[in-house]
C-alpha positions in Angstrom: 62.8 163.7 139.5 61.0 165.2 142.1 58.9 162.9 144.9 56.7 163.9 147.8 58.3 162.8 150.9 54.9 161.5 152.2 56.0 161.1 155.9 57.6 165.0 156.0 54.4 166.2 154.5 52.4 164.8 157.4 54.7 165.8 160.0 54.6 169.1 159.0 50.8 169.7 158.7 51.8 171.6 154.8 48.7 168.8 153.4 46.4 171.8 152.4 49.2 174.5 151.7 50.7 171.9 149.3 47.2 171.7 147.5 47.6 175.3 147.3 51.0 175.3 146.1 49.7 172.7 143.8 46.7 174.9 142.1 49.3 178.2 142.3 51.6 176.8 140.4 49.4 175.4 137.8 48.0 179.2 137.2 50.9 180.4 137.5 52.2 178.2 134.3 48.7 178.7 132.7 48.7 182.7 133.0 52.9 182.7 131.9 52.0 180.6 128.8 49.1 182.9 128.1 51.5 186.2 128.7 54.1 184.8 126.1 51.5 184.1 123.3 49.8 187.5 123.9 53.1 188.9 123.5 53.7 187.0 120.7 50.2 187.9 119.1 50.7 191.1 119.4 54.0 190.8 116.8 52.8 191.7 113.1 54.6 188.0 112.0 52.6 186.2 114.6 49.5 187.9 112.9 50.3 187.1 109.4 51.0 183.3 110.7 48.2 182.8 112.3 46.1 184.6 110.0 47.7 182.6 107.1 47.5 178.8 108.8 45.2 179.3 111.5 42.4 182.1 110.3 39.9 180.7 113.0 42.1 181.1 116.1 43.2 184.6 114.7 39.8 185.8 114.3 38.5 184.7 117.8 41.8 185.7 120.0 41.3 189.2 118.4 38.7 190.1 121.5 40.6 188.0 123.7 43.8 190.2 123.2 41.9 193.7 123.1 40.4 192.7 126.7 43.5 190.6 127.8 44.0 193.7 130.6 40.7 192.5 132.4 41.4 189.0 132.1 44.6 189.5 133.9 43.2 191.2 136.4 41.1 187.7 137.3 45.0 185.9 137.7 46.0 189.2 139.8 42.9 188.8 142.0 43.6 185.4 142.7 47.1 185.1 143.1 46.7 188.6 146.0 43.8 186.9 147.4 46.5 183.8 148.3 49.0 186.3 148.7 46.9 188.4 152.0 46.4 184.4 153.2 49.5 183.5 153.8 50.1 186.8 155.2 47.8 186.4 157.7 48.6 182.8 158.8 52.4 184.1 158.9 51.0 186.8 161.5 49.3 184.9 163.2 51.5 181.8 163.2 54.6 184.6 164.2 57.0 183.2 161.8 58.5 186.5 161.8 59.1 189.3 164.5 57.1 192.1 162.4 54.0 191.6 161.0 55.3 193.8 157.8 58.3 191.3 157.8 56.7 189.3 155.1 55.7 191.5 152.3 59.4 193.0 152.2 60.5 189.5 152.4 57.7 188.3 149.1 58.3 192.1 147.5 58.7 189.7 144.1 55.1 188.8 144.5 53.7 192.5 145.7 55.6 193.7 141.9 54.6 190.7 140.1 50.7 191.8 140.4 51.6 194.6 138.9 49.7 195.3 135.7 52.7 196.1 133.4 54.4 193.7 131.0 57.9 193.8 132.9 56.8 193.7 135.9 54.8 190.5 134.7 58.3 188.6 134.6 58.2 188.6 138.5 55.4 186.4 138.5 58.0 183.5 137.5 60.0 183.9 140.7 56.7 182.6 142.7 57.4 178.9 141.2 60.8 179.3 143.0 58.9 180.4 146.1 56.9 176.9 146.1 59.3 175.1 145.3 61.5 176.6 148.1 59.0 176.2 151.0 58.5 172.9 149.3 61.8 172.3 150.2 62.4 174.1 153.3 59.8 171.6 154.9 61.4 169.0 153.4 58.6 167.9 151.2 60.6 167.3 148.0 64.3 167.2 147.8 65.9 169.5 145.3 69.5 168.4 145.4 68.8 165.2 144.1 67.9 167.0 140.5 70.2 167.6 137.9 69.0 171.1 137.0 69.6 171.9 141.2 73.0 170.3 140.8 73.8 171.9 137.9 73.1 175.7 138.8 74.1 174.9 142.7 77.6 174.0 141.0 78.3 177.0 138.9 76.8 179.1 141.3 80.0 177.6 143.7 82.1 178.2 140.9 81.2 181.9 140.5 81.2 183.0 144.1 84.3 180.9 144.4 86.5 182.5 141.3 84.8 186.1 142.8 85.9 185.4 146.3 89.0 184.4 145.3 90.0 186.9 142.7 89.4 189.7 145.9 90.9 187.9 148.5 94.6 187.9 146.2 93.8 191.3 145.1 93.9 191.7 148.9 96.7 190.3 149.8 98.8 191.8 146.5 98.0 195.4 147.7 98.9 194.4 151.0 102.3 193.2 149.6 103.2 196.3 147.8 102.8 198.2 150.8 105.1 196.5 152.7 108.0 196.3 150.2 107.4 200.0 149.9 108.6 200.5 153.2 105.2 200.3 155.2 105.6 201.0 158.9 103.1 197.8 159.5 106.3 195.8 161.1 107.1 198.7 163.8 103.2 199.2 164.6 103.0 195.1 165.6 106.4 195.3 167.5 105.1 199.0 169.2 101.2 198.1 169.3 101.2 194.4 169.4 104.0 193.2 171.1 105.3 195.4 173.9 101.9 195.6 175.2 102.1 191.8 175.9 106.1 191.6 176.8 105.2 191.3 180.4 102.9 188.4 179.4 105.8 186.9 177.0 108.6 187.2 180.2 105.9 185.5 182.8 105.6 183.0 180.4 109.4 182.4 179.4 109.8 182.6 183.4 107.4 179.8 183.9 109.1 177.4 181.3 112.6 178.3 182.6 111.1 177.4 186.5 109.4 174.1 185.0 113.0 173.1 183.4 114.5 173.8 186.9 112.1 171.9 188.8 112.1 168.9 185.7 116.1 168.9 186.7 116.2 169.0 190.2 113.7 165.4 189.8 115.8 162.4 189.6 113.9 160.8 186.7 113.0 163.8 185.1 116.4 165.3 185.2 118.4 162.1 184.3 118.9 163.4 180.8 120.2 166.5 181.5 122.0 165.5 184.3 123.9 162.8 182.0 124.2 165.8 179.3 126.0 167.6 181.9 128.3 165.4 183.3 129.2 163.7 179.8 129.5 167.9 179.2 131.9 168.9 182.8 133.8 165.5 181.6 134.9 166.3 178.3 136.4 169.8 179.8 138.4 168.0 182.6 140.2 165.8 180.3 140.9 168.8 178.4 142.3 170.6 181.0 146.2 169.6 181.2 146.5 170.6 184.6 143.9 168.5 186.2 144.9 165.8 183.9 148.2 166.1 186.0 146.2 164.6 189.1 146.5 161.4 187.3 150.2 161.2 187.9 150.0 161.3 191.7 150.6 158.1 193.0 147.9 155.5 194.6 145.2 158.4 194.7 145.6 160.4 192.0 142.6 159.3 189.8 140.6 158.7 192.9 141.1 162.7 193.4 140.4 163.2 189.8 137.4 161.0 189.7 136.0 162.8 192.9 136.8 166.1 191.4 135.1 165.7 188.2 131.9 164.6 190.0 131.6 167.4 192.3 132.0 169.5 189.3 129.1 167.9 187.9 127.2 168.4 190.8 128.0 172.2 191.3 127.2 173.0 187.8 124.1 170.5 188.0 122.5 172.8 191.1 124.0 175.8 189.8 121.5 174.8 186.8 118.4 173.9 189.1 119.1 177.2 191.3 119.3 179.7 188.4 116.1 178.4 186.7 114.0 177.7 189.8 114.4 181.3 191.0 113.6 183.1 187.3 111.1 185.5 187.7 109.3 188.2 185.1 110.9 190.4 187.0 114.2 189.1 186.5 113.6 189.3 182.9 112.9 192.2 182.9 115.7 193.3 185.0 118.0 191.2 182.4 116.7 193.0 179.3 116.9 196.5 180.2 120.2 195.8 182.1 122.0 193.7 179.6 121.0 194.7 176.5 121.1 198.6 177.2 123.8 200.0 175.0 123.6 197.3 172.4 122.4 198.9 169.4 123.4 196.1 166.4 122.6 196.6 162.6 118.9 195.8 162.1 118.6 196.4 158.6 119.4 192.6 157.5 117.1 191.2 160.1 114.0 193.8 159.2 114.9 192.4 155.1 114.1 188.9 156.7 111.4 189.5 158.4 109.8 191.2 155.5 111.4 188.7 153.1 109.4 185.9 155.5 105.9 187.8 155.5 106.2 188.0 151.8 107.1 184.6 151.1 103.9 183.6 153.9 101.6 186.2 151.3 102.7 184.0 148.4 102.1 180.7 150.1 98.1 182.1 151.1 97.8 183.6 147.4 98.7 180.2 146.2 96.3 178.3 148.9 93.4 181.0 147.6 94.4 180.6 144.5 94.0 177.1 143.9 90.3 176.2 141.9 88.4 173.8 144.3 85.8 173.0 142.1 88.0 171.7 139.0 88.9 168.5 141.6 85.0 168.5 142.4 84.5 168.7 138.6 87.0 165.7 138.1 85.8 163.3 141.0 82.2 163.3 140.0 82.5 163.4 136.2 82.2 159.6 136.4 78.7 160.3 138.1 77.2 163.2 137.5 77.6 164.4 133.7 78.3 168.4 133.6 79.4 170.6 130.6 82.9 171.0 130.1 83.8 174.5 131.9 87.4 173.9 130.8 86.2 175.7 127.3 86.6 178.6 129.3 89.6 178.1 131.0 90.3 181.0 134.2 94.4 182.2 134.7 95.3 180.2 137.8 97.6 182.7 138.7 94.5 184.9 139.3 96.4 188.0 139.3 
């Protein structure tokens, strides 16, 4: 049910426009009413009925419905007298930043006071018009009624399955293209990514100087340094010939033991030297030096990168394609009673 929110009403100084709103919508529902049973009159069964039950009210609507043009016109008057009101307190208030702003805005209620039976319908879009500026100023609440609830959630539902439905449709076409052999993989690698290599190489450069500098720290570099002497260790003993040091008498495994630690610590600041002086340039250097001539197969690895960006399609088809509002549906059935939209239900492949 709708209530006044007393306090919001005040704030926003609405008090007379809601008395307005009031009176509007009240002739609004008394000249509707009246255009429905002058329709209705008009009908040759409506005649015989009334003519049959009710003779009296047949015989005196008669001039009613031969004049009903003129007594129209007194509704029309009235609602484009209210009409060039508001229009001039939205001018002058500057609620918009053209003066002409709010007849294209209300063009409903310009064609509603039109004289002509369908364009009479648009007179029933002014009770949303209240109702909405009711609302906008927070006057009455319309999500707490059902009928609000009820069209706000298949409304969702709609622009939901509609969104949806184009966004796999999307993504499908998109498919198709590449496993057709689109060139979309060479234009990133050309257009996308060698623009940015020399960002990518100042960036690998930076990590590889952070690792140096992390290693050449005592605390920082205490894991790798134990990786690498656990690593320089496990060589020595398998070399036979150094393991022959062992055999010399009284300092044989002090020379092996002295041997394997400045090993350790040759290939420890061999480490810390070779990634503290990486530069982008260096990269760069390495790349076109060290990869030039090296032309490998790249058929496999293009069928895996398309192979992965299909699979990813899939995976975002399936995320688009899942239907939101049946777990809405399902969490407030125990409070909010709706029809049951699974009559109808919609392919969740979506295809």
């Amino acid at each position: 049910m709708l209530r006044i929110n007393r306090e919001n009403l005040r704030k926003s100084h609405q008090g007379p426009w809601l008395v307005v709103d009031l009176l509007m919508l009240v002739l609004l529902l008394i000249n509707l009413g009246w255009l429905i049973f002058d329709a209705l009159y008009s009908t040759a069964s409506m005649q015989h009925v009334l003519s049959t039950y009710l003779p009296a009210v047949y015989r005196g609507y008669q001039p009613v419905h031969q004049n009903f043009l003129l007594i129209d016109l007194v509704f029309i008057a009235i609602f484009l007298t209210e009409f060039c009101v508001r229009w001039a307190v939205s001018v002058a208030q500057k609620e918009h930043l053209r003066w002409y702003f709010f007849p294209v805005l209300h063009w409903y209620d310009i064609v509603g006071l039109i004289p002509l039976t369908f364009t009479r319908l648009f007179r029933f879009l002014r009770i949303f018009s209240i109702l909405h500026r009711l609302h906008k100023f927070e006057i009455i609440d319309l999500n707490r009624t059902r009928t609000y609830r009820f069209f706000a959630f298949y409304y969702d539902v709609f622009v939901e399955e509609l969104s949806d439905r184009i966004v796999v449709k999307i993504l499908a076409d998109i498919q198709e293209d590449i496993r057709e052999g689109s060139p979309l993989i060479d234009k990133i690698t050309d257009q996308v990514l060698a623009p940015r290599r020399p960002v990518l190489t100042q960036w690998v450069a930076g990590v590889m100087q952070h690792m140096g500098n992390g290693l050449s720290d005592n605390e920082q570099g205490s894991v790798i340094r134990e990786h690498v002497k656990q690593s320089v260790g496990k060589a020595v003993k398998n070399n036979q010939q150094f393991n022959n040091l062992a055999y010399l008498p009284v300092v044989g495994k002090t020379i092996e033991n002295t041997l394997e630690q400045t090993i350790t610590d040759i290939v420890t600041a061999s480490l810390i030297n070779l990634l503290s002086d990486v530069s982008d340039e260096r990269i760069n250097e390495f790349i076109q030096s060290g990869v030039k001539g090296y032309s490998p197969k790249t058929e496999a690895l293009d069928k895996e990168v398309l192979k992965v960006v299909d699979e990813c399609f899939d995976l975002v088809k399936a995320h688009v394609s899942q239907q939101r509002w049946k777990a809405h549906l399902s969490g407030s059935a125990k409070t909010v009673p709706m029809p049951d939209v699974n009559e109808h239900p919609v392919d969740p492949n979506k295809q």
